[in-house]
One Martini backbone bead per residue (centre of mass of N, CA, C, O) as a GRO file, in nm:
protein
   82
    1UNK     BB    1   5.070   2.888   6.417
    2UNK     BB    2   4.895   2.636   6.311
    3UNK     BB    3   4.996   2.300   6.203
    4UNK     BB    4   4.945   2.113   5.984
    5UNK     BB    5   4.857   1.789   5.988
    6UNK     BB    6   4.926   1.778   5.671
    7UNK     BB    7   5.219   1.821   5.454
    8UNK     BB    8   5.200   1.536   5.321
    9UNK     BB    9   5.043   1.359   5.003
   10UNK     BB   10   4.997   1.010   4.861
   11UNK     BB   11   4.843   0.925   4.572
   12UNK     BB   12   4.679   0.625   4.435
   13UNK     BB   13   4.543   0.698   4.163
   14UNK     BB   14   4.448   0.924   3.853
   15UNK     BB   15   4.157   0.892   3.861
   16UNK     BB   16   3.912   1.065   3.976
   17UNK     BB   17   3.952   1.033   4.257
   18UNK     BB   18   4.206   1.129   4.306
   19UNK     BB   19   4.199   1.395   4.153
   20UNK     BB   20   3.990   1.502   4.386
   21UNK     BB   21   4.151   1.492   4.604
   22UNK     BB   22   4.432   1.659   4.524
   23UNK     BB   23   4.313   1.854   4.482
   24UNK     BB   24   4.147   1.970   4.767
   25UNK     BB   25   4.427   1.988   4.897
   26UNK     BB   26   4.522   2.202   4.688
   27UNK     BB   27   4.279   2.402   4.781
   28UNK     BB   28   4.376   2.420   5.088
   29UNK     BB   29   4.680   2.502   5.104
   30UNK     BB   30   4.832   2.240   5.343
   31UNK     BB   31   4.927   2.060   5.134
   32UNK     BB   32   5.167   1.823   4.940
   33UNK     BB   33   5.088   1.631   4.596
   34UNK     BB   34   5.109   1.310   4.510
   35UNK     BB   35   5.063   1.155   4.231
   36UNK     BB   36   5.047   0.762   4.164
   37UNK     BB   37   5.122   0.580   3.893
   38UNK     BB   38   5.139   0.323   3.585
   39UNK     BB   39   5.166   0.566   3.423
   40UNK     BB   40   5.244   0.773   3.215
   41UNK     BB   41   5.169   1.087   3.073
   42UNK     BB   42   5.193   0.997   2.778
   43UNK     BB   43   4.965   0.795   2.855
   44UNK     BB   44   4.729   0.967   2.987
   45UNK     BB   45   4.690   1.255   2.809
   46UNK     BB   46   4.481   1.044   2.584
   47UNK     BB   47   4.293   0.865   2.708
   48UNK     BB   48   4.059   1.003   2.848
   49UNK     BB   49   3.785   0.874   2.884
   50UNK     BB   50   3.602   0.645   2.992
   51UNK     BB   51   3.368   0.407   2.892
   52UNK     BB   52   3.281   0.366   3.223
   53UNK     BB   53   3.107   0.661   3.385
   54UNK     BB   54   3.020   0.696   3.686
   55UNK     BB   55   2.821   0.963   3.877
   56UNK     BB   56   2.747   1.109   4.160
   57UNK     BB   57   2.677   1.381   4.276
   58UNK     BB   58   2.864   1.452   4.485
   59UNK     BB   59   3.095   1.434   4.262
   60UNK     BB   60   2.977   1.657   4.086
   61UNK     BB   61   3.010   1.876   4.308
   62UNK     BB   62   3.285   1.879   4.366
   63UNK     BB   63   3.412   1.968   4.083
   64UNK     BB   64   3.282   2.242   4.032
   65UNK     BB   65   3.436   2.344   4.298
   66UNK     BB   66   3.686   2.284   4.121
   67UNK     BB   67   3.663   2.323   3.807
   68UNK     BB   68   3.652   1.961   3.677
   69UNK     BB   69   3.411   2.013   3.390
   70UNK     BB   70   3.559   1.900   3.116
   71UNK     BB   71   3.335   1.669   3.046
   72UNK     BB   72   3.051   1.789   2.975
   73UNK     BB   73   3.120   1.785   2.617
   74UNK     BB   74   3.136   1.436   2.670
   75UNK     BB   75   2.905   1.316   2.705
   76UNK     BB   76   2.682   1.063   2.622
   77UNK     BB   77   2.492   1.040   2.898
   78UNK     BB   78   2.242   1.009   3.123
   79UNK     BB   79   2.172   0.883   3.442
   80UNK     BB   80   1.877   0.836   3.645
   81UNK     BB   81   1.989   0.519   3.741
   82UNK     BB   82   2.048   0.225   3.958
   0.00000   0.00000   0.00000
């Protein structure tokens, strides 16, 4: 079997890339993922979405991929350009 190329990789920061990239790796199967914050779980778990949160369509289709659709019953408005 050949090895793969990361087997250990650690990620700085906690929100939507962050998390993204790290589940992406969880979701390959072939390395652990450690994700490194500045906050605490305690800090991080209630603080929810930011005030100002754009996502252009390739990182929306990322999250659905990965089942990390959770914000969509959260949306205040959709951009339709910028």
């Amino acid at each position: 079997m050949k090895k793969p190329i990361l087997e250990k990789v650690a990620i700085i920061g906690t929100w939507q890339s962050g998390l993204q990239l790290g589940l992406g790796f969880l979701a390959s199967g072939q390395c652990e993922v450690t994700l490194i914050s500045g906050k605490s779980t305690r800090e991080l778990l209630p603080s929810g979405i930011r005030l100002v949160t754009i996502q252009f369509a390739p990182s929306v289709r990322l999250e659905e991929i990965l089942g990390l659709t959770f914000w969509k019953e959260q949306a205040f408005s959709k951009v339709e350009g910028v």
